[in-house]
C-alpha positions in Angstrom: -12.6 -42.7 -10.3 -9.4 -41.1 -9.0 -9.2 -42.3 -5.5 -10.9 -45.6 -6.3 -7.5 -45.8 -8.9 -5.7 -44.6 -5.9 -7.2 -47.0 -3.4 -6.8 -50.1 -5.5 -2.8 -48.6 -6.2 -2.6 -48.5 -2.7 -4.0 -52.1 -1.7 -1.7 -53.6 -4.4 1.4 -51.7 -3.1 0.7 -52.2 0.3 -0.8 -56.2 0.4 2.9 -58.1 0.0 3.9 -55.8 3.2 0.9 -56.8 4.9 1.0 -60.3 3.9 5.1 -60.7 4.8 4.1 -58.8 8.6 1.0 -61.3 8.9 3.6 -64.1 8.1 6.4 -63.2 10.5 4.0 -64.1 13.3 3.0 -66.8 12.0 3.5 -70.6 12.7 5.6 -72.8 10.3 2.9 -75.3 10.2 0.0 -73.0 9.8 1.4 -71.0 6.6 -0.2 -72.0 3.6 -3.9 -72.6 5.2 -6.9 -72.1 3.0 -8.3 -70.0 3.2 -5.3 -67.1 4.2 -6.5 -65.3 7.1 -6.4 -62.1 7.6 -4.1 -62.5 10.9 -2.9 -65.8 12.4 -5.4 -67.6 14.8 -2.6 -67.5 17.6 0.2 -65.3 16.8 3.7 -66.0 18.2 6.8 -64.1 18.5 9.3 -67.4 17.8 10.0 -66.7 14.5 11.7 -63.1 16.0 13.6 -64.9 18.5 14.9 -67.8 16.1 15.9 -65.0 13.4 17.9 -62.9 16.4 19.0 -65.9 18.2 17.0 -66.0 21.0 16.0 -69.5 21.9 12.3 -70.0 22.1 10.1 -70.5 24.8 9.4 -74.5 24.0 13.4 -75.2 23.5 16.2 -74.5 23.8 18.1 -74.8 20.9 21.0 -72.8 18.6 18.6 -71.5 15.4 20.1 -72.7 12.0 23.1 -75.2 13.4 20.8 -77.9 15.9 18.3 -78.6 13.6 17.1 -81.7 15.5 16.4 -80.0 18.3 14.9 -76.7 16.8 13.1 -78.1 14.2 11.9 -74.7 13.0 14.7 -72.9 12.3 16.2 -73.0 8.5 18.6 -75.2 7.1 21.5 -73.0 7.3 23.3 -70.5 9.8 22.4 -67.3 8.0 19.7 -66.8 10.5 22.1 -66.4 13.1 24.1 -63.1 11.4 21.3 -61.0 10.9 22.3 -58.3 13.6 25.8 -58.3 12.5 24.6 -57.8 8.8 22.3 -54.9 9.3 25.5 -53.5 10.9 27.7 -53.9 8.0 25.0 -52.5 6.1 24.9 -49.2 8.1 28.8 -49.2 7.7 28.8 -49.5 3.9 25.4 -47.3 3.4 27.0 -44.8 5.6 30.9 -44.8 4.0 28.4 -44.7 0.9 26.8 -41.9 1.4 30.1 -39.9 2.5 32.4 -40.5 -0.9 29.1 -40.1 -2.8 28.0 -36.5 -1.1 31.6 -35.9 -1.2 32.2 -36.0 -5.0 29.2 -35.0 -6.5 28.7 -32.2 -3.9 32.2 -30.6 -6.3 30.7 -31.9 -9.2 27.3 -30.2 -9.2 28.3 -27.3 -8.2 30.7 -27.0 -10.9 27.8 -28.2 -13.4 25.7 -25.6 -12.0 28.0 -22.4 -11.7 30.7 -23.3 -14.6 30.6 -23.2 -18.8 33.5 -25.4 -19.5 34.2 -27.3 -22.5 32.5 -30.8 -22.5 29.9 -30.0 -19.4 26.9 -30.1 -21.3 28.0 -33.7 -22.4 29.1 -34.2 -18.9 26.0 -33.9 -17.9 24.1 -35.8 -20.1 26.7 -38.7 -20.0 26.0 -39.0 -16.6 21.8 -39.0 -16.9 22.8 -41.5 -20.0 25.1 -43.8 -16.9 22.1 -44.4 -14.7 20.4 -46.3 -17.5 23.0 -48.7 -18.0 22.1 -52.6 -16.6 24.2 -53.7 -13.2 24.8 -57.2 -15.5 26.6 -55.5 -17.8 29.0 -54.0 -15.8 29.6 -56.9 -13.0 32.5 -58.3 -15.0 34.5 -55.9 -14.9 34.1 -55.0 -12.0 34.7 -58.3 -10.5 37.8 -58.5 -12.5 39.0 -55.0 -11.3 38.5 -56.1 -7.5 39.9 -59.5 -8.1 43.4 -57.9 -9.1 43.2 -55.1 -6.2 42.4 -58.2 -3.9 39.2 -56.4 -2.6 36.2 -59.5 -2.9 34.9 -60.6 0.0 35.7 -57.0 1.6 33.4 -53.7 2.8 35.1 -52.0 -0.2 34.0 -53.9 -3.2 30.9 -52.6 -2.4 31.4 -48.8 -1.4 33.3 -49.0 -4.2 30.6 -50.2 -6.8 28.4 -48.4 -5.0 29.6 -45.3 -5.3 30.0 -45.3 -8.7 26.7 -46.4 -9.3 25.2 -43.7 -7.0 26.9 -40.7 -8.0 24.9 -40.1 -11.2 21.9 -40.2 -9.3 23.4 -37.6 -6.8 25.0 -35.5 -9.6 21.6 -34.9 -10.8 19.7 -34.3 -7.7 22.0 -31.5 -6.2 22.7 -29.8 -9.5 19.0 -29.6 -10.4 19.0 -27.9 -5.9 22.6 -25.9 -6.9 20.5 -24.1 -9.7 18.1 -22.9 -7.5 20.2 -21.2 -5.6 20.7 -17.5 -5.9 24.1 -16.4 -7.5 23.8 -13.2 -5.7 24.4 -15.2 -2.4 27.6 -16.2 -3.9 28.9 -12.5 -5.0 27.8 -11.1 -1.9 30.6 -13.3 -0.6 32.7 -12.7 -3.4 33.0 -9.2 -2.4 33.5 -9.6 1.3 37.0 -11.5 -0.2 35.6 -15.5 0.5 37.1 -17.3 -2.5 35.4 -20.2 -4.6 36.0 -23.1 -1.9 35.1 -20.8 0.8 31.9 -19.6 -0.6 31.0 -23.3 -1.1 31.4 -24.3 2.3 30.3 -21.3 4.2 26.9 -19.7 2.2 26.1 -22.5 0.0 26.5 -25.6 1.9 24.4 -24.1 4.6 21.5 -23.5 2.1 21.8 -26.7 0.5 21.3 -28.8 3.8 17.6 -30.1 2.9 19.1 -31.5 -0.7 22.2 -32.8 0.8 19.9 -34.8 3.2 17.4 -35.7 0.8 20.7 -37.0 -1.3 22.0 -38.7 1.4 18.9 -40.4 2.4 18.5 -41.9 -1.6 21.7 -43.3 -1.5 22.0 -44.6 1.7 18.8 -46.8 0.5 19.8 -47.6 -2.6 22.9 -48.4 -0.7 20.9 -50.8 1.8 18.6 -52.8 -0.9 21.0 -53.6 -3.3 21.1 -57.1 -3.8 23.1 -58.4 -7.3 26.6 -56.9 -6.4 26.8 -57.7 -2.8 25.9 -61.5 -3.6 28.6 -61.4 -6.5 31.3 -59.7 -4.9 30.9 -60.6 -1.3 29.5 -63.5 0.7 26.1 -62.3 1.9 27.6 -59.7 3.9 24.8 -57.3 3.3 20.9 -57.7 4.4 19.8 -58.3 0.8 22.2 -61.4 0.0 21.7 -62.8 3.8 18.0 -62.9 3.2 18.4 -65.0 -0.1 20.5 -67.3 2.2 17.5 -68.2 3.6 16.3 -69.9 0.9 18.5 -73.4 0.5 18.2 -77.4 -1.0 16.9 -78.6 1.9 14.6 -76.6 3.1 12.7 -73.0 2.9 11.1 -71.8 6.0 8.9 -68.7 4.8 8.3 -67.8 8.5 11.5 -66.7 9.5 12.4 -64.9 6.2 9.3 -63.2 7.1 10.9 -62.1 10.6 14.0 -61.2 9.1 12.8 -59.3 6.3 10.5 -57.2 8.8 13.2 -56.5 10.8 15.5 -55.2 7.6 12.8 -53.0 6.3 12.7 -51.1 10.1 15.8 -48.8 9.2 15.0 -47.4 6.0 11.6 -46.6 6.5 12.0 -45.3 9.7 14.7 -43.1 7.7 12.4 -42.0 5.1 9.4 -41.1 7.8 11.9 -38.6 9.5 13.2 -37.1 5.9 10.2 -37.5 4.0 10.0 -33.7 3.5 13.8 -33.1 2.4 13.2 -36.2 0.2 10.3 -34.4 -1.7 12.0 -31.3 -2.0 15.0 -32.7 -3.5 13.0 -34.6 -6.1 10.7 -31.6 -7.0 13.7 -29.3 -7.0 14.2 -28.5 -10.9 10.4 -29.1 -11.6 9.0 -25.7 -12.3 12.1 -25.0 -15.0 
């Protein structure tokens, strides 16, 4: 009963995937047929080209502006910044990632090693943040980067990012600070390293697999987030690009197929390298 709850967990995680791949290489006009097979009769690799901007073998045409002459590309030039978007992806994710390791890294150490007045509600504060809705908070926020002149700009979002992210990483590396042995840090404490010092020369070093495991989380939550980067900027992120896809005039499934392939590539070849940090990191704290 287990693995037949497992297998049918698995099928209904895995179909959409399969069903979006299948679709990529599939022809405009054969999407939809009854019944869905299981893979297209004769797959084809234009939807790929039209989404990168390669023209296709049967014509030669500029995807998303000459629609009369490339009658299968979408109704709108989105399709033609997908490459440049994954890029400014990577740059946020990655100026993400930094601030965010770079803050709570002082934060949970502190939480972990330090008594101080207010840290147990610290603490619990910041589990309490991670609960709160992204709509409730978009006002203000848009209002706070309207008067700093930031919309439309790679730091509206590392900035709201960031803040939505350190909770989460507060948490996680606490939770790998605790485990830890003090005596690492008075063994260092005797050889004259002060607190700074012992933090970047002894525990840094043992923390690496939780500051990866960290880094990884954020960078994709980072790279999915979809609500804030189509409020604050103009689809200058994968997520908000893709919805681009959809318009008035017409919605080719096809190539948001392709392109949504090719935006999944990065983070799961990211978690398939770091899958073991990952699981250390969110199993650290467990056995408390």
């Amino acid at each position: 009963m287990i693995y037949s709850a497992a297998a049918v967990f698995v099928v209904w995680i895995l179909f959409p995937i399969w069903y979006t791949l299948s679709s990529s290489f599939t022809k405009p006009s054969e999407i939809g047929a009854r019944p869905t097979p299981f893979w297209p009769a004769s797959p084809t690799l234009d939807n790929y080209r039209l989404v990168l901007g390669i023209p296709t073998k049967d014509q030669e045409c500029i995807p998303g502006i000459d629609i009369v002459n490339c009658g299968a590309a979408a109704s709108n030039v989105s399709v033609n910044k997908l490459v440049d978007t994954m890029f400014n992806s990577f740059i946020v994710g990655a100026a993400v990632v930094f601030f965010t390791l770079l803050i709570s890294t002082i934060a949970a150490y502190s939480l972990s090693r330090y008594r101080f007045a207010g840290s147990v509600f610290f603490l619990n504060f910041t589990i309490l943040s991670r609960i709160v809705p992204g709509l409730v908070l978009v006002a203000p926020i848009f209002i706070f980067l309207r008067v700093l002149n930031l919309l439309n700009t790679p730091w509206a979002l590392i900035i709201s990012y960031t803040s939505f992210t350190l909770p989460l990483a507060i948490i996680i590396l606490k939770n790998y600070f605790d485990q830890i042995s003090i005596d690492l840090e008075e063994a260092a404490a005797l050889d004259g390293a002060g607190r700074l010092q012992t933090l970047k020369l002894v525990i840094l070093p043992v923390a690496v697999p939780g500051l990866i495991a960290t880094g990884v989380l954020v960078f994709l939550e980072s790279w999915s987030e979809f609500f804030f980067a189509l409020v604050l900027t103009d689809s200058y992120t994968v997520p908000a690009l893709l919805a681009g896809f959809l318009s008035m005039q017409t919605f080719n499934w096809t190539l948001l197929s392709a392109a949504t392939i090719i935006a999944i590539i990065p983070p799961v070849l990211l978690v398939m390298i770091f899958q073991k940090y990952i699981v250390t990191a969110l199993a650290s704290g467990t056995g408390k």
